[in-house]
C-alpha positions in Angstrom: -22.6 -27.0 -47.1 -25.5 -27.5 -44.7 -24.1 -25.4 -42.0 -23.8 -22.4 -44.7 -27.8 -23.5 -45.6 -28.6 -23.1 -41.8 -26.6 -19.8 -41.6 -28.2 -18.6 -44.1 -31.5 -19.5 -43.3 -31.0 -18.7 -39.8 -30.1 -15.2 -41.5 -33.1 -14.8 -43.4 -35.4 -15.7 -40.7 -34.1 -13.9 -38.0 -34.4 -10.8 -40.7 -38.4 -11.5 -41.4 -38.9 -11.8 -37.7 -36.7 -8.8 -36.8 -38.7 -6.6 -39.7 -42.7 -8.3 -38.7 -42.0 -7.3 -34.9 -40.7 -3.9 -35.6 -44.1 -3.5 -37.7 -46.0 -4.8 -35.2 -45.0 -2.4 -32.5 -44.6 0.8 -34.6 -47.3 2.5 -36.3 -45.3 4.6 -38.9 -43.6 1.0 -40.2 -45.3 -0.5 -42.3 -44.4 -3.8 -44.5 -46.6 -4.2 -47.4 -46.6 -8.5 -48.3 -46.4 -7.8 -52.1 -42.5 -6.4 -51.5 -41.6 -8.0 -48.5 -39.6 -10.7 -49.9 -37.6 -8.2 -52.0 -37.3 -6.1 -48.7 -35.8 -8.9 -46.9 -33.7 -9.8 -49.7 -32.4 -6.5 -49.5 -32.0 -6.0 -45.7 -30.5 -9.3 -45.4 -27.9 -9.0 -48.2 -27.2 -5.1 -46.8 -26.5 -6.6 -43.3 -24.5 -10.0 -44.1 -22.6 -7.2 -46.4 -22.2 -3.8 -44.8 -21.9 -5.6 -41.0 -18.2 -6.4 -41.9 -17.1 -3.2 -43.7 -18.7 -1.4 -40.6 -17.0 -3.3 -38.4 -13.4 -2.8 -39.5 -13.9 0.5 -40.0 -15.0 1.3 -36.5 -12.1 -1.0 -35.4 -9.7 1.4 -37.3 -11.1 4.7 -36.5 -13.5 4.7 -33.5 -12.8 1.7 -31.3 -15.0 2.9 -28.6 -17.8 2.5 -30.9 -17.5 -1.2 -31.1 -20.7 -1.8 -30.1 -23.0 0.2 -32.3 -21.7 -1.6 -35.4 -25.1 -3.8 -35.4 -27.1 -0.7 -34.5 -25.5 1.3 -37.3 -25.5 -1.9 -40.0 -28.8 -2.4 -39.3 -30.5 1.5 -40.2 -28.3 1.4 -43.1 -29.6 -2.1 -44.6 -33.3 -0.6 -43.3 -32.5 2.7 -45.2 -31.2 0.3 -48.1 -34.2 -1.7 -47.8 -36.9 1.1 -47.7 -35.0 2.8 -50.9 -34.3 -0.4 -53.3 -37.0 -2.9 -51.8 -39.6 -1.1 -54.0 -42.9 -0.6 -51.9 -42.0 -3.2 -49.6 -41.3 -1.0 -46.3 -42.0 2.4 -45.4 -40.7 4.5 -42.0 -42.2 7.4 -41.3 -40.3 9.9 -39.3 -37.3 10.0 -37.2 -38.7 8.4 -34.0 -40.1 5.9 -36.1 -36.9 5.1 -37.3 -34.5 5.3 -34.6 -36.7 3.0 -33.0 -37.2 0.5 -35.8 -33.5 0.0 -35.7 -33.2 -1.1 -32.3 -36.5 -3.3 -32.5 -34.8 -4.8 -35.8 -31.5 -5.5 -34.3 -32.7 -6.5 -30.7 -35.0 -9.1 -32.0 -33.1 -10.3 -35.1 -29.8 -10.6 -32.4 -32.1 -13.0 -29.8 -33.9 -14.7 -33.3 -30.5 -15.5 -34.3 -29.2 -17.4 -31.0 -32.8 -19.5 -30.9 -33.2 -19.8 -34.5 -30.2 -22.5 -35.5 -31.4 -24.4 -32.5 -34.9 -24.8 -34.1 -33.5 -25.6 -37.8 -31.1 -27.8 -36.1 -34.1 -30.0 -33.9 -36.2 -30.0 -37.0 -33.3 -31.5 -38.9 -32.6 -34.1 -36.6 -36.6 -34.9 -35.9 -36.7 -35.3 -39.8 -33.6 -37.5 -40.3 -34.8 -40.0 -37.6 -38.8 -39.8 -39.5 -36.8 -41.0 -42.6 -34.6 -43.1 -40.8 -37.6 -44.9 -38.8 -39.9 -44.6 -42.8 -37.0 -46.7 -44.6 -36.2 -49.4 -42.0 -40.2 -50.0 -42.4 
């Protein structure tokens, strides 16, 4: 159970960065805070969904383009996002968006490996506050 909780939060996270920093650089992104929430709802659910569908598809038919599954799984979960997220994310133009999707998945891929390592020393620094609190 709590290694599915730190997945998933790991997940979640790694999304919100992904989506902030992407914003940050580009100037036809925007995230609007009133939707962002749904918006990461909806690109996290897209990815943790379409990633494996994408995968064994590409497997089947186009093994050489292996690695472009994140690439691809991640415009579709943004184009996903931008459509149902309500006003929670707009791309503007095809530069914009080709470049959105590499920001996303380059910095939700390194947000991912460091990530479970912070949840997981937070966790631990916790446990031994309420360990150290009960023996007092």
């Amino acid at each position: 159970m709590i290694r599915i909780l730190v997945r998933t939060l790991t997940y979640l996270i790694s999304a919100a960065i992904g989506l902030l920093v992407a914003t940050w650089i580009l100037d036809d992104m925007t995230v609007h805070f009133a939707g962002f929430l749904i918006t990461l709802a909806v690109f996290a659910a897209a990815q943790l969904i379409l990633s494996p569908f994408i995968t064994k598809f590409v497997h089947r038919n186009a093994e050489a383009f292996m690695g472009g599954v994140g690439l691809v799984s991640t415009f579709v979960a943004l184009l996903l996002a931008t459509l149902l997220g309500g006003n929670g994310i707009e791309i503007s133009g095809v530069e914009t968006w080709i470049a959105a999707t590499v920001i996303v998945w380059l910095v939700t891929a390194a947000a991912t490996l460091v990530v479970p390592y912070l949840l997981v020393k937070a966790g631990i620094t916790s446990a031994r506050e309420n360990r150290a609190d009960s023996t007092n």
